[in-house]
N, C-alpha and C positions, 0 to 999 in steps of 0.2 A: 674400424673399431666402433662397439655400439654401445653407448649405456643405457642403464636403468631410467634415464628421462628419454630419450629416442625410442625405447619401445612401449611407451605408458601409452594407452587407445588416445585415439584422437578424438571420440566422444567420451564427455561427462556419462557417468552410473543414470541411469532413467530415473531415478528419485532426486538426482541435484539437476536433473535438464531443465532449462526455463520452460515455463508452457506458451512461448512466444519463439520465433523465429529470430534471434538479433542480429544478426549477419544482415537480414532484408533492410530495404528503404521504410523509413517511417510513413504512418498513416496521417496524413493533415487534414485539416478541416480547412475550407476557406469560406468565406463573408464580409464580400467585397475587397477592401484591402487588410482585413484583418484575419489573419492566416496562424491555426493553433496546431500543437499536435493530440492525435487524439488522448498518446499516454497523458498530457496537460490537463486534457478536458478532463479527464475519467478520477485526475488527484483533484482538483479543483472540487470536484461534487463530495469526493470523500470528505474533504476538509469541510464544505459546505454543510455537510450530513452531521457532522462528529460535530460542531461548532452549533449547531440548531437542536443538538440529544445534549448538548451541555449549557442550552437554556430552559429548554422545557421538560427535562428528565427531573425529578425532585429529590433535592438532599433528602438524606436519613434523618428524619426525626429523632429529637433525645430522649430518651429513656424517659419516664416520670420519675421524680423521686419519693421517695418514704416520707412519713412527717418528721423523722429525724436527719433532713435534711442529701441522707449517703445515695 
């Protein structure tokens, strides 16, 4: 007897498939005893980037106002 979840494909539709392999063994970086992975490194620089555009990117300026104040 067969159901409906035993005959669903064994691959995800090609628009939800990761663009990575995750079945495989991970990518490491090694330097000397300090050993990262590369998915590690590649968050790190994003947080790095997005944390240095939210020091030197410039708030919005306020509007001037009227001389009655609105």
């Amino acid at each position: 007897m067969t159901t409906a979840l035993a005959a669903a494909p064994a691959t995800p539709h090609p628009a939800f498939a990761p663009p990575v392999d995750l079945n495989g063994h991970g990518h490491y970086l090694h330097w000397g005893f300090v050993q990262i992975s590369a998915a590690n490194i590649v968050m790190i620089v994003l947080i790095g980037v997005a944390f240095l555009a939210a020091l030197f990117v410039p708030f919005p300026k306020p509007k001037p106002r009227g001389r009655d104040g609105r």
